[in-house]
N, C-alpha and C positions, 0 to 999 in steps of 0.2 A: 410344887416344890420338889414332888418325886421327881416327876421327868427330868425336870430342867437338873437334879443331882446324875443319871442317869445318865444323861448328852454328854456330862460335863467327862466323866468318868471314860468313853465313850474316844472321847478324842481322845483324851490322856493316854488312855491303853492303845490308841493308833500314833500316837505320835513319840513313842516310846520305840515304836519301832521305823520310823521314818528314818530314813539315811540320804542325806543329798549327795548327787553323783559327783566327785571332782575333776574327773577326766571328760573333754565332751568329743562327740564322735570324729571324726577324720576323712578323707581323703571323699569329700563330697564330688561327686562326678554323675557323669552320665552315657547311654548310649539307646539305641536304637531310636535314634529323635524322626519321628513321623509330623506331617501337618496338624494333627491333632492330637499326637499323646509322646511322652517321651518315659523313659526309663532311670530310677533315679537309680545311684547304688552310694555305700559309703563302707568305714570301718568304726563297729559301735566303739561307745565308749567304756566308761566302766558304770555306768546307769544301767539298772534292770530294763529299762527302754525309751522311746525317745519319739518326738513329736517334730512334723516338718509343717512349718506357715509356706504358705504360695501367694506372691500377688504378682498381676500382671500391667507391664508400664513400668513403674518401681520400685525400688528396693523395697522392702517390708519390713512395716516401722510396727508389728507388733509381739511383743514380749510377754509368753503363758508365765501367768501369777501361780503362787502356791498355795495347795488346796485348792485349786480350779480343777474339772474333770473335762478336754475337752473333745468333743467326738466327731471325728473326721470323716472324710469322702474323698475318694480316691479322683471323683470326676470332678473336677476345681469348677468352683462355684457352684456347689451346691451345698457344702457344708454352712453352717453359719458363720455371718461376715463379720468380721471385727473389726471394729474401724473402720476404716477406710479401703477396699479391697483385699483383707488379709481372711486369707482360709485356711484351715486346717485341713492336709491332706493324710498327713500318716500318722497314727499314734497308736504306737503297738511296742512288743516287743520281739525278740527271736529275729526275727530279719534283718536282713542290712540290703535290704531294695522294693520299690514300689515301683508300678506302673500309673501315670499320673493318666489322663483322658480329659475330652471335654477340652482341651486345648484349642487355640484360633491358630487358621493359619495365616502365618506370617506375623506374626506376634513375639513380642518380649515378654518371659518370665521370670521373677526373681524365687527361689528357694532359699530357706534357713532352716537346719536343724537343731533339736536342744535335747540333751540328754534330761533325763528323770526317772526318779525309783519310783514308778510304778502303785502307788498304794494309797491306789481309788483317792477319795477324799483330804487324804492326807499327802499327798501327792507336794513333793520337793522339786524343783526344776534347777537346772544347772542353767546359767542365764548367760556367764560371761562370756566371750571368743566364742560364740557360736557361729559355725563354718556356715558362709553364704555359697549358693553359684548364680547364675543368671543362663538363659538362654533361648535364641528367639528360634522360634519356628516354622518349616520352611514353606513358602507363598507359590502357588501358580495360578497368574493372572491372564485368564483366558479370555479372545479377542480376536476378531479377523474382519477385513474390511469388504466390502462388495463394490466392483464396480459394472454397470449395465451397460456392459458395449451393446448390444442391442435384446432386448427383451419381447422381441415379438417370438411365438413358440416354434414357426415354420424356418428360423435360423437365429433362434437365443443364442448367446455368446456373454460369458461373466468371467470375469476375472478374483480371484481370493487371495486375496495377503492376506496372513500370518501377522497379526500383531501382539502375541503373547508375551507376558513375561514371565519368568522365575526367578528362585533362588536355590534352585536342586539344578546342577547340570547334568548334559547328558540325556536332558530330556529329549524324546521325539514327538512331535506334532504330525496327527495323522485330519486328511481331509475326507470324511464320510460323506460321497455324493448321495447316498440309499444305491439299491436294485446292485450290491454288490461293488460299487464303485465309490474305490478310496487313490488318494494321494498324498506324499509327503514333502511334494515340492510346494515352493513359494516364490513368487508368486505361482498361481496354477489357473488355467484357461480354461473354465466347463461348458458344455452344452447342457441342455433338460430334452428328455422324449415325450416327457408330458407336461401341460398346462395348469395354474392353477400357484396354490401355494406349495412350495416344496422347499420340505427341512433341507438344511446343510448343517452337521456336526461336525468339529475339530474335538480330538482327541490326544489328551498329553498322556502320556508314559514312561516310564514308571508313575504313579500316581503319589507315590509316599505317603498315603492317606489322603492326599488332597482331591476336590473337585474337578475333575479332569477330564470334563466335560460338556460343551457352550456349543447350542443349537439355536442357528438361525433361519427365518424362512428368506425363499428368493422368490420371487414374482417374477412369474412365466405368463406372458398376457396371449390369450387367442388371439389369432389375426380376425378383425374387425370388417368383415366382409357385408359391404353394402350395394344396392340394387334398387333399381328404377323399377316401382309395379306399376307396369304398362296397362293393368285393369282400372286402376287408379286414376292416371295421367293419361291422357291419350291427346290430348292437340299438342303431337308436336309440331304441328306443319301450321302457321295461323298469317294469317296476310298482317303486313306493316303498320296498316293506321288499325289504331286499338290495339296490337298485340301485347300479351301476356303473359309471361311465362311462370306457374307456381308446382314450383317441385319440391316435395318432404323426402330424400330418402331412405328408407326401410334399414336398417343395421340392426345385426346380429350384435349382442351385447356379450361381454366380457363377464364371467360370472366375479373378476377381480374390482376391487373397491380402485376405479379411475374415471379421470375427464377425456373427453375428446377435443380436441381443434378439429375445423372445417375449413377447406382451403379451398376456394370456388377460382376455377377461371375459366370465366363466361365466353371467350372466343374472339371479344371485340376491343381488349387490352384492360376488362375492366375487373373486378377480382371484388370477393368477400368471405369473410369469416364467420358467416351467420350458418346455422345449420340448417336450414331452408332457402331453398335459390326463388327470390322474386324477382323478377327481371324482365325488362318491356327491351327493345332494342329497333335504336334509329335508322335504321339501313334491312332492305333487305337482302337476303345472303342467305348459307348454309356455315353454321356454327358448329364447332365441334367444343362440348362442354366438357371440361374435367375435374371433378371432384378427387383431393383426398382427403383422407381420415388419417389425423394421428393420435395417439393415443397416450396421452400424459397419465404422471402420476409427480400429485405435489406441483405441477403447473410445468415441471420437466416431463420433456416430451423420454419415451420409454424406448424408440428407434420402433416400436411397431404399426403399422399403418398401412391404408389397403387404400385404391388408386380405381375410379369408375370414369370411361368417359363413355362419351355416349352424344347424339348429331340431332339437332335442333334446325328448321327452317323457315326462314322468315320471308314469304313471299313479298317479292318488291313492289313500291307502290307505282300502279298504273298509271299515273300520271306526273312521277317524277323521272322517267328517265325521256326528258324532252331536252332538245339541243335549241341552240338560236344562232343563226350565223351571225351576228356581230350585234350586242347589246348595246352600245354604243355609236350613233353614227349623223352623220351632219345631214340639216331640216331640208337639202337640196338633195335630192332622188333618193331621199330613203326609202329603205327597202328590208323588214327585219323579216326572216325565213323562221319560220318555228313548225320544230316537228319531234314527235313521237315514235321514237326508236323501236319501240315494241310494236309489231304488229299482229303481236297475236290480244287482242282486244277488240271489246264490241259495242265503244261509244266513246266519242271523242268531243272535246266541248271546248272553244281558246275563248276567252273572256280579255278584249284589249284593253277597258276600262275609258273607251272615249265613243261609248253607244255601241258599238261595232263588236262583229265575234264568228265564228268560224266552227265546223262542226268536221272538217276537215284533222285526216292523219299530220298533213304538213300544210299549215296555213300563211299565207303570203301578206302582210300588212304594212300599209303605208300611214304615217301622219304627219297632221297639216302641221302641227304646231310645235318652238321648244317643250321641250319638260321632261319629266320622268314618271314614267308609265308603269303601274303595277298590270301584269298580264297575270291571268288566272288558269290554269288549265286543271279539268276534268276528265276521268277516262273510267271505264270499268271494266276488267282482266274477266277471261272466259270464264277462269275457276272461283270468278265472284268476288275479288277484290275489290273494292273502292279508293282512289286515291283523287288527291286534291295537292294542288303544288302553285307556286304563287313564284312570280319573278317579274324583274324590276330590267326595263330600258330607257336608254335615256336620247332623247332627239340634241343635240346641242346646236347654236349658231354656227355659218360656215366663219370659218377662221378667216382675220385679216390682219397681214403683217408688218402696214402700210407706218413709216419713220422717217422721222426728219431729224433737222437739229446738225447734219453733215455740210460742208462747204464741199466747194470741186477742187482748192488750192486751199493748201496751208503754210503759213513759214514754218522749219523747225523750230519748235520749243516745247519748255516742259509747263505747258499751260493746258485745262484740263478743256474736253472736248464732251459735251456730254449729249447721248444719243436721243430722242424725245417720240418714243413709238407709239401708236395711235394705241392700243390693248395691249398689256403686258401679259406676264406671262411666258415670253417667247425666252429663245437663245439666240446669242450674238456668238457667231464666228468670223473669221475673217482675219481682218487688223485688229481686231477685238473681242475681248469672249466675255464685254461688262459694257455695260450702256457709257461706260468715265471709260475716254482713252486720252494719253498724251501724245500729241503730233512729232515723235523726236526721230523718226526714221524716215531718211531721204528716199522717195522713189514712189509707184506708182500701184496705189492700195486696194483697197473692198471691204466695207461691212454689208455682212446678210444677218438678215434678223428671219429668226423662222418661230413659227405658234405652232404646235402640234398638241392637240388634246384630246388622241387618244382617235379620234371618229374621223375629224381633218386637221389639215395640215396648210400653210400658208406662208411664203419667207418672199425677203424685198429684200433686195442688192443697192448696194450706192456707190460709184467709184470715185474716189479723191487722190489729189495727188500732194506730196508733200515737198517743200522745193529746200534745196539744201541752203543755208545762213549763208553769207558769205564770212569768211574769218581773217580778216587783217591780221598781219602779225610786224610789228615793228619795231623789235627789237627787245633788248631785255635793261631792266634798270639799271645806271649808269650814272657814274663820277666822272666829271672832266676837270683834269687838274690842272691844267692851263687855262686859260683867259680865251677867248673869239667865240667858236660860236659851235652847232651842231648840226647836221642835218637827219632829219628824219623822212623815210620814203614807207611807200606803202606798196605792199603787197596784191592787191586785190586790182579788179576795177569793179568801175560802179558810179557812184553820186560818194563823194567825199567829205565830211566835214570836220574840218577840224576844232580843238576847244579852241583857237587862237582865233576861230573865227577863219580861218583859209580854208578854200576849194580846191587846192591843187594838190597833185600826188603826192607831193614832199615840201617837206616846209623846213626854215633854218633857224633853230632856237639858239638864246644866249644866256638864259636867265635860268636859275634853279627854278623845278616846279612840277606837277604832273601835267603830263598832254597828254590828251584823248583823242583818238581818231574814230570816227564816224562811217562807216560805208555802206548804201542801201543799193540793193541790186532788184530795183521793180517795188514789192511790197515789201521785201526781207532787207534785214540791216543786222550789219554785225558791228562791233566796235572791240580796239584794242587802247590798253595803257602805258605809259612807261614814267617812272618818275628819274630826273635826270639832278644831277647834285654838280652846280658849279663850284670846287674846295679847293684845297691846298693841304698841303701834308698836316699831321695833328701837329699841335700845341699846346705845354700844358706847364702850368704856373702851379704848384700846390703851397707856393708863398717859401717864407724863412722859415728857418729852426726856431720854435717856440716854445713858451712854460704856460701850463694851466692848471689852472688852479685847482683845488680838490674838489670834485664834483662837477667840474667842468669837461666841453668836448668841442671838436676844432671839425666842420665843415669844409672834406676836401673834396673840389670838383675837380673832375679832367675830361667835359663833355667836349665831344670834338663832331662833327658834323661827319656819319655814316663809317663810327671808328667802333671796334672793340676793344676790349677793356680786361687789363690783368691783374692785379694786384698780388703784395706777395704774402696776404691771407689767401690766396686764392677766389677772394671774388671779383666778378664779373661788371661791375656795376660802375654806371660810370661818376658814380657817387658814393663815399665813404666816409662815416663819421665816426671819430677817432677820439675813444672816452680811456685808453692804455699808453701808457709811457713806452716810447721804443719808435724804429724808423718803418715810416710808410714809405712805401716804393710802387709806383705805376706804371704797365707797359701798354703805351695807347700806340692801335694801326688801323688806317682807313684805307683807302684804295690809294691815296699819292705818299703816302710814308709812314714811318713808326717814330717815336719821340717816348724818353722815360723821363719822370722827375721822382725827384723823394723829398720828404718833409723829416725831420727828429722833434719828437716831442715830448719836454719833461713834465711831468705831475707834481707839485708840489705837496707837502704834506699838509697841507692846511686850505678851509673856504675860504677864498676869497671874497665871496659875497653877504659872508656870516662870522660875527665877532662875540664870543660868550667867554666874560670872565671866569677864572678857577675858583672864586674864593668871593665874598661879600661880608658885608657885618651890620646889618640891619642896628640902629638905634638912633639916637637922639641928634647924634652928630652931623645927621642929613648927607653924608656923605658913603656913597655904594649900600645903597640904605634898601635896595629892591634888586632882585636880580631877575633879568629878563633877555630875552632877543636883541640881539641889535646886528644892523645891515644893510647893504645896497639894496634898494627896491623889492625887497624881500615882505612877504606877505604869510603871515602867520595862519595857519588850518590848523594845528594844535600842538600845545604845549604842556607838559607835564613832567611834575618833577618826584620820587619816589623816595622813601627813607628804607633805612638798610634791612628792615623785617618785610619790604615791597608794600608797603601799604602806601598809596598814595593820597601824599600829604597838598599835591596845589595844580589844578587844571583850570586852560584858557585855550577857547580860539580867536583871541581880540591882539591888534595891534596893536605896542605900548603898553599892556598888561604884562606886569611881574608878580614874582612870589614876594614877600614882605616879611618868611620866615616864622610864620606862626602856624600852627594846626591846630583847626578845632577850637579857635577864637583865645590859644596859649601859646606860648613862646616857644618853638620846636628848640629841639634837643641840637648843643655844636655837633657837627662830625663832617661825615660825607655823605651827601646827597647825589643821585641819580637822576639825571635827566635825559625827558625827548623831544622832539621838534620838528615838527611835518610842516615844511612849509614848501611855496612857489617862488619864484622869478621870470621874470621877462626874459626871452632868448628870441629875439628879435621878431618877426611876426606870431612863435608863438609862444604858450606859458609851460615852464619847466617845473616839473614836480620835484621836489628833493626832500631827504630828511639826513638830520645829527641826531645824537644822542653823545652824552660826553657826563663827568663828574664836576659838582662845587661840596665845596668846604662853606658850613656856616658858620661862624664868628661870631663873640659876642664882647 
């Protein structure tokens, strides 16, 4: 109970002297703002001293309680946190500025000051209108690109841009190649004198406290220098059958972290990317081999790469450079030459493959029989080669190009001639270049047929001659518009026949008809025709002025024997059916004269052929008690009648059948009714489709 009297006593006597401040400080500012620390200043208040919160991002949401003591640091974030980002940087008296530290660069900070009297424990704080500022701190984002125009060391070439940012202007960006060599262009072009990894630094300036300085390495690759060890490898010289070729080459290695590609080209169009060359090769010859090396990083090649060639040979086989004077050749004095162009060899072997053989440079062989013969030849080269080579002749039948199927005379026509040669195969020239020809060219011809396949050859001639038609011409078709008679003559000679049955050159017709004339000269016959019209001028009846009925149509003829034909719808026809009210008019002309007539024809409003009352009244009184069709030989396909909401109330396709006025087994409703009616008639040989539709009235 003492103490706790003691405490009490204690505060009393400090709070007796506690004064809160009423004025709070002013003219909150700042200067010397670096990337890392700025300078606060202000004008105090009337508080013996005063306390500034720091937080960074935003505003700062914390307000010193009274009777708190709280103790600051000048290097922000390191004093104790309150809340949520809130620190205490200054809390003192006598001053009116601090140096804040420990700042980010490129960062927002908010500042609050708060006046307070000073007295420790008992400590007053002045809380309201306390002056804020804010302010963010200045960034240098250092950055520079590479590119590897080529990166081999004996002619590296790199390119640097400059991709820096700031918030301080004025800055300069400098390029530190090392050994003394700097740039401040951008982009900028460098070479390396040595290999390996080597730094580049950019360097900004003024620095304002910031980090202002980002080193990168560039990769400079040795040249990749490769080489054949000839203690190693030594057959480069190896004969054709068996040859082998396996070569590893020896490379000097890059002491830099890369791959290599291997680009082989073997000499004979054939190529690989394998890092060891195995390779046999079908010919012999002298090969010139080229290897390069390039030399990737990341599977991108770096531009550096080193280039080996170097000559390979491949002695040729001793027994394939052999000739044959004609591999092909007909079973009648053949004769195949086979020889052996090299003469520098010391055993020669031909194998004909029909028992027979030859030990002979150039061997002379004859056989009995068709076929086709595998020859074998053998040989062994001074410097110890062996070769083997195999080829193929062939004996064939002698050709024969013997054909029939041609006559010696032909008449012209377009009738097919088809040639029938004993072995096909062959070519047809001549009058023909196809076994099918048509005899249509008068004079004096030749088909040759030739076989050639290759060893012999074989061709047959045939001479034909083709005799020209003879062609009557007697005249052109014709109207005779007078009466007696005609005569017709012929053109040609020959054998004559006429259709009338007459042999003589001319004959005297009186009748309408076609005559044919007939005339054969030997085996050939020609024939002409003429149709001949005995007429008189047109005539033309298209009847009187008439009325037709509604849905009727009036059949006008004005056929005239070899007349044309005008009408004044403009058609042509010497037939015109006329279903419109209005005058028809015809202008007929044949070869003996022209003639017009015309017709008027009225339409009445009404069928004729079809009679349907307006009105009925169905009941008791047996009188118009059913309403239906009625007409001249009119023939009902259907009838239906409809009430005014379209529902149909009564359908028939029967003769004689009518509506009776009831729907639905009840007495339909008075009014007006809708009806249709699809029916036929008779129009003389044939039957005429028609339809009505019209209104009744029901009754009761």
């Amino acid at each position: 109970m003492k103490g706790i009297f003691l405490i009490s006593l204690f505060l009393i006597s400090v709070n007796l002297f506690a004064v809160r401040p009423t004025v709070q400080a002013s003219n909150l500012g700042y200067n010397n703002l670096l990337c890392t620390s700025v300078i606060l200043q202000w004008t105090n208040g009337n508080g013996t001293a005063r306390i500034i919160v720091a937080k960074e991002g935003s505003a700062t949401d914390f307000t010193p309680v009274d009777f708190e003591v709280y103790t600051p640091n000048k290097d922000f974030g390191l004093s104790t946190q309150y809340g949520v980002g809130n620190y205490i940087v200054y809390n003192t008296n006598g001053t009116n500025f601090i140096k804040v530290d420990n700042l980010q660069s490129g960062k927002t900070y908010h500042f609050k000051i708060f006046e307070h009297d000073n007295n420790g424990p008992g400590t007053l704080y002045l809380t309201d209108n306390a002056p804020t500022i804010s302010i963010t701190t200045p960034s240098i984002n250092l950055g520079f690109d590479i590119r590897y125009i080529d990166s081999c060391q004996q002619k590296n070439r790199y390119e640097f841009t400059n991709t820096s940012t700031s918030t301080i202007s004025g800055l300069t960006y400098t390029f530190d190649f090392g050994s003394g060599q700097t740039s401040t262009s951008n982009p900028i072009e460098h070479s390396f004198k040595t290999g390996g990894l080597v730094p580049v630094r950019i360097i900004a300036t003024p620095s304002n406290g910031c980090v202002n300085t980002l080193t990168k390495n560039v990769r400079v690759y040795n040249k990749r220098v490769a080489y054949i060890d000839y203690n190693v490898f030594k057959d480069t010289i190896q004969c054709l059958e068996g040859n082998y070729f396996d070569i590893d080459p020896t490379p000097v290695i890059s002491p830099l972290l890369a791959s290599y590609r291997y680009n082989w080209d073997f000499g004979d169009g054939t190529f690989s990317t394998f890092k060891r060359m195995k390779k046999s090769y079908a010919q012999g010859n002298v090969y010139t081999i080229k290897l390069e090396i390039i030399t990737n990083v990341n599977l991108q090649p770096t531009g550096c790469k080193d280039t080996l060639i170097f000559k390979l040979q491949v002695l040729p086989n001793p027994a394939g450079g052999f000739n044959i004077n004609k591999p092909l050749q007909c079973l009648t004095n053949n004769n195949f030459v086979f020889e052996n162009t090299d003469v520098n060899m010391n055993l020669y072997k031909w194998y004909f493959s029909d028992g027979d053989s030859s030990s002979s440079r150039i061997a002379n062989h004859s056989f009995k029989d068709t076929g086709l013969y595998r020859v074998i030849h053998v040989a062994f080269s001074n410097e110890g080669c062996k070769g083997r080579d195999t080829a193929f002749v062939r004996v064939v039948q002698d050709a024969d190009a013997t054909f029939a199927g041609i006559n010696d005379t032909y008449c012209q026509s377009n009738n097919t001639v088809t040639i029938v040669p004993l072995n096909a195969g062959g070519t047809y020239s001549g009058y023909s270049t196809s076994k099918d020809f048509t005899p249509n060219l008068p004079g004096n011809h030749f088909v040759a047929y030739t076989i050639n396949n290759g060893a012999c050859s074989d061709s047959d001639t045939f001479n034909f001659e083709i005799l020209k038609n003879p062609v009557p011409k007697i005249g052109n078709d014709t109207s005779i518009c007078s009466g007696g008679s005609f005569v017709l003559n012929s053109n040609e000679i020959g054998q004559h026949t006429w259709s009338t049955g007459e042999t003589t050159t001319s004959i005297s017709v009186s009748n309408t008809g076609r005559y044919i004339l007939n005339v054969k000269q030997g085996n050939c016959e020609g024939s002409d025709s003429i149709d001949i019209v005995f007429t008189q001028a047109p005539i033309v009846d298209l009847g009187r002025d008439t009325i037709l009925c509604k849905g009727g149509g009036l059949r006008l003829n004005a056929t005239n024997p070899r007349a044309t034909y005008l009408w004044n719808n403009g058609s042509t026809d010497s037939l015109l059916f006329a279903f419109l009210p209005g005058k028809y008019k015809v202008s007929v002309t044949n070869p003996c004269g022209f003639y017009e007539d015309s017709i008027f024809i009225t339409i009445q409003s009404d069928y004729c052929d079809l009679f349907m009352v307006n009105a009925f009244s169905p009941g008791n009184d047996l009188l118009n008690n059913v309403f239906m069709p009625r007409g001249r030989n009119i023939t009902v396909k259907l009838f239906q009648i409809y009430n005014r909401w379209g529902e149909l109330v009564f359908e028939t396709d029967q003769n004689n059948v009518g509506w009776d006025g009831t729907f639905k087994n009840k007495d339909a409703e008075m009014g007006v009714y809708i009806w249709k009616l699809f029916y036929t008639i008779p129009n003389g040989v044939y039957i005429k489709k028609a339809n009505a539709f019209g209104e009744i009235t029901l009754l009761r």
